[in-house]
N, C-alpha and C positions, 0 to 999 in steps of 0.2 A: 714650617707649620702649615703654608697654603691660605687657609681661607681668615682674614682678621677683623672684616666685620662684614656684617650684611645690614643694609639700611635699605626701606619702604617708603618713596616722599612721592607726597601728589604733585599736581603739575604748578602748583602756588611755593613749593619748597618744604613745605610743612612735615617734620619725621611722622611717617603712621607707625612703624617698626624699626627699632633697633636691639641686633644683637651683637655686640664683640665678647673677640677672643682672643685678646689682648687686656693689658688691663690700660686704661688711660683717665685720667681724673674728668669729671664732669664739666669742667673747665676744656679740659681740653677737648673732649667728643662733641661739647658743643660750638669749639671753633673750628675743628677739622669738619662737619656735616654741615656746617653755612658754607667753608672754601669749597667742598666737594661738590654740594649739590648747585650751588651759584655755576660752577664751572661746566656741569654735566649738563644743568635745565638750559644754558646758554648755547648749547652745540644744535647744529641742524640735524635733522633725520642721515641727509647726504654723509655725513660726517663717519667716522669708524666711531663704535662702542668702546673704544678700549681709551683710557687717559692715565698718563701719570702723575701722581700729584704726591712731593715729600718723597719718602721711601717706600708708597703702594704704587700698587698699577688696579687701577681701578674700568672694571668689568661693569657695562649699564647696560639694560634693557624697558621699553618704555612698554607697558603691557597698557591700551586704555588709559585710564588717568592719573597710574601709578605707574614712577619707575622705579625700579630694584637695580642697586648699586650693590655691587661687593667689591671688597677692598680686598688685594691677595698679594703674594710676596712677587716680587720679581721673573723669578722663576717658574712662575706658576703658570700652565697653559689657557690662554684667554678662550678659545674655543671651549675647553671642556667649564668653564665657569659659566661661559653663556649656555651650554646645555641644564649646567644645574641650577641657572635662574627659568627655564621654563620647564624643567620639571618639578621647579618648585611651583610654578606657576600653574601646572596641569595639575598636580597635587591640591592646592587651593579649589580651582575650578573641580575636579571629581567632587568635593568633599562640600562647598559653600551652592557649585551652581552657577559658573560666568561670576567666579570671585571678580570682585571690585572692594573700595575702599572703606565703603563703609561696612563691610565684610569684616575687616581689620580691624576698624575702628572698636566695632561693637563685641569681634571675638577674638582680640587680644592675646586672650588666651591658649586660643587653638592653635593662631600662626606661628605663635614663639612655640607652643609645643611640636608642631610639623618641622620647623625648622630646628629644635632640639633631636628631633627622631631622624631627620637628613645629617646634620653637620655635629659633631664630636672634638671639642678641642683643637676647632677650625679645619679639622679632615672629614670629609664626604664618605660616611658608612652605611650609609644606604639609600638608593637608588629603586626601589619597588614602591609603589603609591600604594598597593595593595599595607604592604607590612607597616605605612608610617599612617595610613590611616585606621590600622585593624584598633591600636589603644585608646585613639581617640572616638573612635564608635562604640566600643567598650565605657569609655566614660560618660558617653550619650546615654546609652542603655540605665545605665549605674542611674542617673540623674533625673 
């Protein structure tokens, strides 16, 4: 499958975004993202991005005073994950302006729809900022 969840936490722990693509009861997403991010916010800069925690390999990137974690299968190549956390990340930035969190906070809506228009059933189907931004400027307009 490749990609099983993507989560947004600030530097206090706090989820700004979650999406899985898996199904896991709310019991349990909310004990896996206390294990993950305890274990993520605990690592030094020095440290490598990549951790394994249960049956993921978890991919972190700390942009400012949000880090994006993705959660991915074993197999899955940890380079190209860290590419699609900062182009997820330039995608925010085109579209918000030096995204930050209260970005998130306030447009909820946008993020989960950018990352709806990047990730499909936990596969990466598109990769143009141009194309995952074009519906959402469309819905600006609309609005």
């Amino acid at each position: 499958m490749g990609i099983r969840f993507v989560l947004m936490v600030n530097k206090q722990g706090q989820t700004r975004l979650a999406q899985y693509y898996e199904y896991l009861t709310i019991e349990e997403r909310r004990a896996l993202e206390g294990e993950i991010v305890r274990k993520c916010l605990a690592r030094t800069e020095q440290q490598c991005s990549f951790v394994e925690h249960r049956n993921y390999k978890i991919v972190y990137r700390r942009y400012a005073s949000l880090f994006f974690l993705v959660g991915v299968d074993d197999d899955e190549n940890e380079l190209a994950i860290l590419e699609f956390i900062h182009l997820l990340v330039e995608t925010m930035d085109r579209h918000f302006g030096n995204v930050c969190e209260l970005d998130i906070m306030f447009h909820l809506e946008k993020a989960h729809f950018m990352l709806e228009e990047m990730v499909m059933n936990g596969c990466v189907v598109e990769t143009s900022k141009s194309n995952i931004l074009t519906p959402i400027q469309l819905m600006d307009k609309a609005s």
